[in-house]
N, C-alpha and C positions, 0 to 999 in steps of 0.2 A: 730363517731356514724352516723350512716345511717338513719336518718329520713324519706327518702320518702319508705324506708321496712318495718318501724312501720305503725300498724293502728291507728285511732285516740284516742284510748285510753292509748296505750303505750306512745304517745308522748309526752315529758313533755313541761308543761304550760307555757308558760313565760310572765315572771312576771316584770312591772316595779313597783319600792318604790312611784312613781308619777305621774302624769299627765303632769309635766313640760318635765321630764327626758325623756319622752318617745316621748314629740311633739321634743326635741333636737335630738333625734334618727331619726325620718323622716326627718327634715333639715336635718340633713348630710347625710342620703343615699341619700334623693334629690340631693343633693350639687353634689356628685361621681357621678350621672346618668346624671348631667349638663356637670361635668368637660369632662366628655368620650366620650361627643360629643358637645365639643367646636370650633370643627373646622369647623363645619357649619353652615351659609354658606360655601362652600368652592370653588372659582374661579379659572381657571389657562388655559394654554392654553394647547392642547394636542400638539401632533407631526406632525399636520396636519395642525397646524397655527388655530385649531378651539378653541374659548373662550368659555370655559364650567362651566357652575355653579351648583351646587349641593346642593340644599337645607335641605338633613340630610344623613346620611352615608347608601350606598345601601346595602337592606339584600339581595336581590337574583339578584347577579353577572354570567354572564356565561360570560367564555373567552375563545376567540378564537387564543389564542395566548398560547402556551404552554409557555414559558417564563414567563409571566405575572402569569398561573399557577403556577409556579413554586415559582416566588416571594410569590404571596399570600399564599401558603402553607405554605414554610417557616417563612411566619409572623404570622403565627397561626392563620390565618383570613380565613380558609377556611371552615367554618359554613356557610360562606356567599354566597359560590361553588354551583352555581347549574348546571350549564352546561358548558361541555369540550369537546374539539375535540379528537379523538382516537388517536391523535401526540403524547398526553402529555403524560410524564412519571410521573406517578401517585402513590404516595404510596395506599398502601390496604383503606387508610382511606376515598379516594375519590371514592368510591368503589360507594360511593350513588349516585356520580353525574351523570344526563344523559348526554350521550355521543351523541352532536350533527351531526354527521357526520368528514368531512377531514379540514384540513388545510382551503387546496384551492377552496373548495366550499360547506362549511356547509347548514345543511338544515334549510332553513328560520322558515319552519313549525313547527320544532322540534323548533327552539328556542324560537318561540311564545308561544307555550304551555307551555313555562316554566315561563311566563310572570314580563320576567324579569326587573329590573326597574337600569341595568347598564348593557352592554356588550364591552370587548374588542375587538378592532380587530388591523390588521394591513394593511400596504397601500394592499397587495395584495386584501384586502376585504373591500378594499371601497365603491364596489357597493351594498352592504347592509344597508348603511349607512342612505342613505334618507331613504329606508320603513323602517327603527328599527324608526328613531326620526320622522318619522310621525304618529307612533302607540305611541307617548309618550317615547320613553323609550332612555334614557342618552348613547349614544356612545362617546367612550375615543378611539381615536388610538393612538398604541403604535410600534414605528419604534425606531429598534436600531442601530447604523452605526459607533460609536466608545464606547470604556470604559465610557468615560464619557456620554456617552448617557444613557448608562445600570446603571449608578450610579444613573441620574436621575431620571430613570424610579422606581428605588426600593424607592426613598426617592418621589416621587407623588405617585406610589401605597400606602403606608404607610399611607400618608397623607389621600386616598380616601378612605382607610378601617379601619382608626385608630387607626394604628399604627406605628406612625412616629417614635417613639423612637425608637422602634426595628428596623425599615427599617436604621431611621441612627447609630445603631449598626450594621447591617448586611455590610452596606456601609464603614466601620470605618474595619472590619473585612478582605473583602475583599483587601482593600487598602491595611493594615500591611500583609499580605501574599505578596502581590506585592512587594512590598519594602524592604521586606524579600527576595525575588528571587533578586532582584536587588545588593543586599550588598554580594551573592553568585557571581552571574554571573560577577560582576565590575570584579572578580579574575582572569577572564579569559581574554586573552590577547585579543585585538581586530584581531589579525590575524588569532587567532585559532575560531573562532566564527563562527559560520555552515549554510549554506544555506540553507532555509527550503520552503520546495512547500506544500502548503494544496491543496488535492488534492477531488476537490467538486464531479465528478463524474467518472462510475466506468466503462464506455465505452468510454471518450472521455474527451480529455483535458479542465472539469470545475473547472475555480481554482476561489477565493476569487477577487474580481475589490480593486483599488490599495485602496480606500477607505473604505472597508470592517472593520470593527468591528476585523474579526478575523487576519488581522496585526496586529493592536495592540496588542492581544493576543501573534503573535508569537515573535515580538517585546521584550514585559514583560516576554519572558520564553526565552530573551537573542539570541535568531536568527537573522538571515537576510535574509527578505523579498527582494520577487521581484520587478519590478518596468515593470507591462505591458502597461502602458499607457493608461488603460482605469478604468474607475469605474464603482461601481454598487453590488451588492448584490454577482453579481456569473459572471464570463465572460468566453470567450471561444479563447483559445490560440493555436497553432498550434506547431507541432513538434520543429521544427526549434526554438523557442521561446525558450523552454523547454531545449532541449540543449545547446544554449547558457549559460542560467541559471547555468545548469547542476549543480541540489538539492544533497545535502551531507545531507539531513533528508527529507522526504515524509512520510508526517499522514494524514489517511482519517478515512472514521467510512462507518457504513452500511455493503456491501456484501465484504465479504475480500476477496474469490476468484476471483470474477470478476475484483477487481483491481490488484490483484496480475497478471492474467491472461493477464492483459490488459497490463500491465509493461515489461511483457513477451516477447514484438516484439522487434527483430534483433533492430529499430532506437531506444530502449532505454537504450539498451546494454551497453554503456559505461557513461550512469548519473551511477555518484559516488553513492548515495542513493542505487541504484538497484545492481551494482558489489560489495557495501557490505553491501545488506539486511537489509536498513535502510527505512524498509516501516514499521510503527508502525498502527495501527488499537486502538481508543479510543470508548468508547461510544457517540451514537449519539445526548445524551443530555449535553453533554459536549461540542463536538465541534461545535456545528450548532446552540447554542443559548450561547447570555453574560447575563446572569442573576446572582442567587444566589452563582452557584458554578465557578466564575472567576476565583477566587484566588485557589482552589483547582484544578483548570485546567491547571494553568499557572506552579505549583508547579511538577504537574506529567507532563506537555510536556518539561519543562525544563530539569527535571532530565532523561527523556528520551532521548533528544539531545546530554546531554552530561553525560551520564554513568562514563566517565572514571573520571571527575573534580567531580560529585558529592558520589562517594563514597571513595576520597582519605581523608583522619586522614587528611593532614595537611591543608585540602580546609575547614571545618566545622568554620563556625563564632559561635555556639551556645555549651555549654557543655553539656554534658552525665548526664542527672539527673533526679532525679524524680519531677514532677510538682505538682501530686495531688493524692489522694486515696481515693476509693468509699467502702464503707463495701458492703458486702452481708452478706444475711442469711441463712445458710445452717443447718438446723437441724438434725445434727448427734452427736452422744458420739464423733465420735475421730477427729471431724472437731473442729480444733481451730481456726479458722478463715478465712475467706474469702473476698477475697475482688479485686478491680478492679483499679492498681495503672497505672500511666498515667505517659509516661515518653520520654525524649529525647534525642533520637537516631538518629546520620548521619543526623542533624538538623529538622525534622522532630518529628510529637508528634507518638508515639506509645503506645498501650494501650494492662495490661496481665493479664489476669484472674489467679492470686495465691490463692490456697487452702492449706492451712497448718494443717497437720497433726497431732493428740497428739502423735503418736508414730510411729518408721520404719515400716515401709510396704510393702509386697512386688508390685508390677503395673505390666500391661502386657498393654505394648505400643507397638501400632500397625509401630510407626516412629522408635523405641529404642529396641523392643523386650521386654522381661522378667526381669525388673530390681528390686533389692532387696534393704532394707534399707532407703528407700526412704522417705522423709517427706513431700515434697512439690511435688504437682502437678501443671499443668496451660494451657494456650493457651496465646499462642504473637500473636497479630494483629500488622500486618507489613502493614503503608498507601501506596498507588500503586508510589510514589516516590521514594522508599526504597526495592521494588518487588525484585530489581537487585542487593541489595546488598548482599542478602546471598549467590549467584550466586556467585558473587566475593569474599567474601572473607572466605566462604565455611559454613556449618552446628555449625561444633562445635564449631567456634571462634565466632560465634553470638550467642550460645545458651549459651555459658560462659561470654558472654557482658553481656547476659539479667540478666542472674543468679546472677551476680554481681550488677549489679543497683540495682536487688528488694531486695538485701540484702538477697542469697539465697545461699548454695552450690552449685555448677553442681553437683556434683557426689551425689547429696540426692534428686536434681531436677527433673521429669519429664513433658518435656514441648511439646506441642504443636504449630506450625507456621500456621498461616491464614491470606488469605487475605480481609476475612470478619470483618469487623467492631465488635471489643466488645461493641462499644454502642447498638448494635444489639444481645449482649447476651441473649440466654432465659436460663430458668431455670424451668424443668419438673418435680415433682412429682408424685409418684401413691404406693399405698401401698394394702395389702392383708394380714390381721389379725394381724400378728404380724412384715409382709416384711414390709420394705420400699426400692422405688428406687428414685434416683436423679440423672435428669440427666442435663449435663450444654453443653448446644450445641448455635455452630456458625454454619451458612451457607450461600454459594453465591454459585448459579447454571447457570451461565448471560456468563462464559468464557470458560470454560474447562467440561463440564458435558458431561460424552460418554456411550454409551452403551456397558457393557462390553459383549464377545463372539461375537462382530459383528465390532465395530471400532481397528483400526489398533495402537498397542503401538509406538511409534518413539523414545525410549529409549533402547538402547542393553546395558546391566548391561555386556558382557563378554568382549566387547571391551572400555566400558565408566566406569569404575569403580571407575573414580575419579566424576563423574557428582552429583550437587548438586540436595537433594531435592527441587522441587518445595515447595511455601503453601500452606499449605491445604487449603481445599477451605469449607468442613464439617469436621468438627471435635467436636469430641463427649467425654464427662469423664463419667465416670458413676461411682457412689458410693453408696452402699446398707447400710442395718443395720447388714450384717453379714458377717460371715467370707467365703469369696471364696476361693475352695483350684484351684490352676493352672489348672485343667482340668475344672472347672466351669467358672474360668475365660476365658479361651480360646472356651468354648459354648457359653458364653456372649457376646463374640464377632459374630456367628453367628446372635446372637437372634439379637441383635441392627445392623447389617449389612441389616437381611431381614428387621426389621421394617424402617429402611432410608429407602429404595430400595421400600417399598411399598407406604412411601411417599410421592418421587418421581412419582411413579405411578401415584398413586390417583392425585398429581397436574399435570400430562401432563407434566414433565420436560421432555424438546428434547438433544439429543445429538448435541453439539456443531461442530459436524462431519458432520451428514447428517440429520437437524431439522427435514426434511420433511418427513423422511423412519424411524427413531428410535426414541423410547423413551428413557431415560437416567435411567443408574440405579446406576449412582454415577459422580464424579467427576473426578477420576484418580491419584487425589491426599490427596481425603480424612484418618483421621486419627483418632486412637479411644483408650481412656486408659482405661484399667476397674483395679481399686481401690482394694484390695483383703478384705479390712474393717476388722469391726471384732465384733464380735456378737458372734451366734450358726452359726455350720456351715455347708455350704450347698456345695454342691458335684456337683450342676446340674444345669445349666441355659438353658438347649434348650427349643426346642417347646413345647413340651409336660409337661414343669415343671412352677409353679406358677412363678418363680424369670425368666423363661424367658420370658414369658407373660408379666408382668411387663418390665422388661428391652425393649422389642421390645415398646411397650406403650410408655412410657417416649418417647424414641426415634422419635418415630412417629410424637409422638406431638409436641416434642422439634421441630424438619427440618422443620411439617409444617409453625409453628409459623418463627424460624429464615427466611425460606428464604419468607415468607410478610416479613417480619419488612426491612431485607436486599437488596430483589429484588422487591418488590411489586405485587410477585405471588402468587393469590391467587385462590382457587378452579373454582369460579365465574367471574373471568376475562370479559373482553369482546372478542369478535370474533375477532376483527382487533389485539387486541394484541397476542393473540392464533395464528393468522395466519403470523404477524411479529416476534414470535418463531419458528414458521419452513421454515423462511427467504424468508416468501412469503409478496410481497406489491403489491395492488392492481396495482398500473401502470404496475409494470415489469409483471405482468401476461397476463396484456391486451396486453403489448408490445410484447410477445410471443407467441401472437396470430394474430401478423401484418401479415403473411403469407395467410390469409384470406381477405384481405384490399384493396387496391383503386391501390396499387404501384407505386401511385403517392406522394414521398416522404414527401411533404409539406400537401397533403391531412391528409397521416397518422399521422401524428404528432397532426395534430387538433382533427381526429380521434378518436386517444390514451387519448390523454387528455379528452375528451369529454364523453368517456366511462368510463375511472378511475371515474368520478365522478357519473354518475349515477349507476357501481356498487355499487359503497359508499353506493349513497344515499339506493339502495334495502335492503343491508345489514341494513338498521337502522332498518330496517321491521325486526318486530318478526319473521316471516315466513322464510324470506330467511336465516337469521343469524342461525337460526336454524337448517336450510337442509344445511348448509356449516357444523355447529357444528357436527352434523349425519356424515357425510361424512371425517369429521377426524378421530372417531372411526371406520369407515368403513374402512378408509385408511389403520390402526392400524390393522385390524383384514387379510384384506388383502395380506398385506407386511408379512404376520406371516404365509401364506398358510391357514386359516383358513374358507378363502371364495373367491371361484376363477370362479364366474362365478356373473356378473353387467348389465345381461338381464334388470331383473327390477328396477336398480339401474338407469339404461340410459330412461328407461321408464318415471320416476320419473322427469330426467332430461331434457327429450324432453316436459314433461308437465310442467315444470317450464317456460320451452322457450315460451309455448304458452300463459300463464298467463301471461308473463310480458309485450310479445309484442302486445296481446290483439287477437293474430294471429294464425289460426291453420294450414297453410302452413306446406310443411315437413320444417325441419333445418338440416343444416348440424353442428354436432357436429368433435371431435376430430380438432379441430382447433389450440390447444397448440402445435407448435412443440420443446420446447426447451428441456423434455423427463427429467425437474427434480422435477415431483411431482407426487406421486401416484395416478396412474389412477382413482379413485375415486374421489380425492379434484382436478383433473385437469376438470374431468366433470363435478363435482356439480359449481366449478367456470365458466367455459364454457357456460353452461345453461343460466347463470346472464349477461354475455358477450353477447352472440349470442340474446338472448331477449333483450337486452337493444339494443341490433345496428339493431335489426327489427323493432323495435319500432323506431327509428328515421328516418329510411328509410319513 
């Protein structure tokens, strides 16, 4: 019952038999509001060697440290969030927090206003330090430099926002996955064991210092690390080094082309990695921070090292079985149950939405075609350790694995492959008079999302016809209250195709191809069953008919919701994350504007740097975030021929340059020369560039 939607007179009275019973009642809620913050005081030292005391657990936290973000999410202590830098990779739910600016140089101003009474940082932003604790307010720094640092650091976060318990469950977590990878990898002979280069930057040899954090990592996923004789967060190695090395696995994250491009030159020609295509690309909140997701890192760089030891039958220490089952509720006559069983596969948990049918059916799978007889539908979530394995050992000997764990026939089965999380399942209703639709949708749009009629296929079906499906990446069932006949089902599939696709639209998904010039109108791999049910029957599912209106609805709803829950995109995003999906980051833009600079190498460098931060800072302004936001629909509209003349759009631009540098001087704009972003978001960035380097003249 929902008491704060009753008024006062709905609410029922409560009542104690006494006077005693009811002072016993506030002792013990007292008693719980003691115990849940027993740990303060609380003393400890940070990472900085500084003794900090805490007099009751701080409600408004802002961290400057995406990591520490990421912990306190994790710990469900994120009520406490009021301010983050635009590093962090955020779910939808931090949606509320202000975004104080970068990394490497947040806005003081911004974070006073948030008047906050705890802030994280790290050594990079030390020099904030003294003004925060002269204004009162509690700084913790937080540096990680091995495993055991980031263990620490999750079991003192825990302790400072309380919840320690959890933190040394999340810590107990990560460990048995480690140890887990460890009882795999002993299998492998110390000979066959693979050299591995993390590779930090994507113009020029930045690799991990020999004391890095992320050894250890490569370490625990069974590699061998280098040994360059220096330490420190990131170092700088040269040719010659590299080759000797000469890496039999190379993972970076951030821009793929540019490293790939850079791996490219005649002296890296014969590193074993590069003559057999062993450059892997992760996400950047995986490899660049040891926080929450360790052991989920350690698990997919491991099994990507060694593909061929982790998907051999006879290398598995764990058996094939079911762990757990979730019900669903699906309200239909011929749904007999539903549910979400949890199971272990190629040692690894995987999880498959089964929908059991009262009776055969016919389905029209978008993966299988038109199959008849049918009882069971579903979707397999395949974890990114396991991507490779249907690869290997092909479609139907893994959709006959699956079918058999969940206690299903193949030939009555119709299943779906994803590589989006079913914990991320949603599940859409929408109905009209007597219709009803449901729809049960997965989405991840973060790898492979392309625009179809503009990006290029790299699969020939007439010479590869033994090539395995990819997984799907959206995948959609849909099940009505009526009976579809095969030409309705095969409209159904339009209606829910345009409703994804306009989705997509509405959130700004970019194609994985070219972020910067396309929006995405799918995956490439996405997959869709529609249910033929059974009711009265209806003949028509397009545009113009109720059941396809509905079908496109659900749909809609369902992508928006999956990809928040899945990616953390949502309508309202911020600008920096908007502009880090069409693979624009402030440095590298400044940096492509070096051609306008000092060409005194060492000047530019400080330059660059110096700029990166004060366009940050402009962007936190309402004003400018805005005329960037304008300028990506401009882009959009542009790239499409739709408006091909930026008279007043440069106008708009020359007057930003004047506002910011306080200066009415002419400017010279077109300063970008690197020619990979449309001329529109290359000027409206431009404008914030060229004003901010007038202004410090």
């Amino acid at each position: 019952m929902n008491f704060k939607m009753m008024n006062h007179k709905q609410r029922p009275k409560l009542q104690f038999p006494n006077m005693k019973k009811f002072i016993l009642v506030i002792i013990f809620a007292f008693s719980l509001l003691l115990l849940g913050s027993c740990n303060y005081p609380l003393s400890f030292h940070d990472d900085a060697g500084e003794r900090i005391t805490l007099l009751k657990r701080p409600l408004r936290i802002v961290s400057l440290v995406p990591s520490v973000t990421e912990i306190i999410t994790a710990l469900d202590a994120d009520s406490s969030l009021v301010g983050i830098t635009y590093h962090t990779t955020r779910p939808a739910r931090l949606a509320r927090c202000t975004v104080v600016g970068g990394f490497l140089e947040p806005s003081l101003v911004k974070i006073e206003k948030l008047h906050p009474d705890l802030v994280f940082i790290s050594s990079l932003q030390r020099n904030l330090r003294q003004t925060l604790e002269s204004r009162g307010c509690n700084v913790v720094e937080i540096e990680t430099s091995s495993l055991a640092d980031a263990y620490a650091d999750i079991k003192l976060i825990g302790k400072i926002v309380g919840r320690h318990e959890q933190a040394l469950q999340l810590v107990e977590k990560n460990r048995q996955q480690l140890e887990f990878i460890a009882r795999k990898v002993a299998q492998i002979p110390l000979a066959e064991r693979r050299r591995v280069l993390r590779m930090m930057g994507r113009d020029s040899l930045l690799v991990p210092g020999d004391d890095s954090f992320q050894n250890d990592i490569i370490k625990a996923a069974g590699g061998i690390v280098p040994d360059w004789g220096q330490s420190g967060d990131f170092v700088f190695v040269d040719t010659a080094q590299v080759q000797t090395y000469n890496p039999q696995f190379i993972y970076a994250c951030g821009n793929r082309q540019e490293v790939l491009d850079f791996f490219k030159q005649p002296q890296f020609s014969e590193i074993s990695a590069i003559c057999e295509h062993k450059i892997i690309f992760f996400p950047c909140a995986l490899t660049c921070r040891a926080a929450t997701h360790i052991g989920d890192f350690v698990e997919w760089l491991a099994a990507s090292i060694y593909p061929d030891y982790f998907s051999q039958p006879e290398n598995m220490v764990l058996p094939a079985e079911v762990n757990g089952r979730t019900e669903l509720s699906i309200e239909l006559e011929y749904v007999n149950k539903a549910e979400v069983v949890e199971l272990t596969i190629a040692d690894f948990r995987h999880r498959t939405l089964v929908v059991d049918l009262a009776e055969p059916m016919q389905v029209l799978s978008t993966l299988e075609g038109l199959r008849s007889e049918i009882t069971c539908v579903g979707n397999h979530y395949l974890p990114p350790p396991t991507w490779n394995l249907v690869h290997r050992i092909g479609v139907e000997k893994f959709d006959r694995q699956v079918a058999d764990l969940i206690g299903r026939q193949p030939e009555t089965t119709a299943l779906l492959f994803t590589g989006a999380d079913m914990c991320n399942l949603v599940q859409k209703r929408a109905s009209f008079k007597k219709m009803e639709v449901v729809a049960l949708v997965t989405a991840g749009v973060c790898s492979n999302a392309l625009r179809m009629s503009v990006d290029k296929g790299g699969y020939y079906e007439l010479q590869q016809s033994e090539a395995a499906e990819k997984p799907g990446t959206i995948n959609i069932i849909i099940l009505t209250n009526t009976h579809l006949t095969p030409r309705a089902m095969s409209r159904a599939l339009i209606s829910a195709c345009e409703g994804k696709t306009a989705a997509l639209q509405d959130l700004d998904i970019r194609s994985s191809v070219k972020p910067a010039f396309s929006q995405a109108t799918g995956t490439g791999t996405d997959n869709i069953i529609v249910v033929a049910g059974r009711g009265p029957t209806v003949k028509n599912c397009g545009g113009h008919s109720k059941m396809g209106e509905l079908i496109a609805r659900v749909v809609y709803d369902g992508v928006v919701e999956a990809i928040r829950r899945q990616n953390s995109i949502y309508a309202g995003r911020s600008i920096f994350q908007r502009l880090r999906e069409r693979g624009v980051t402030i440095y590298d833009f400044v940096r492509g504007c070096r051609a306008s600079f000092t060409e005194d190498e060492q000047n530019d460098r400080m330059l660059i740097a110096d700029l990166t931060c004060k366009v940050e800072q402009l962007l936190l302004k309402s004003h400018y975030s805005s005329f960037i936001e304008s300028s990506l629909a401009l882009s959009d509209a542009f790239n499409r021929g739709q408006i091909d003349n930026l008279a007043s759009f440069r106008e708009e631009c020359t007057g930003n340059v004047h506002k910011i540098s306080g200066k009415t001087q002419p400017c010279m704009l077109d300063i970008y020369k690197d020619q990979k972003l449309p001329a529109p978001l290359a000027l409206a960035l431009e404008s914030l560039v060229c004003g901010a380097k007038a202004k410090l003249k």
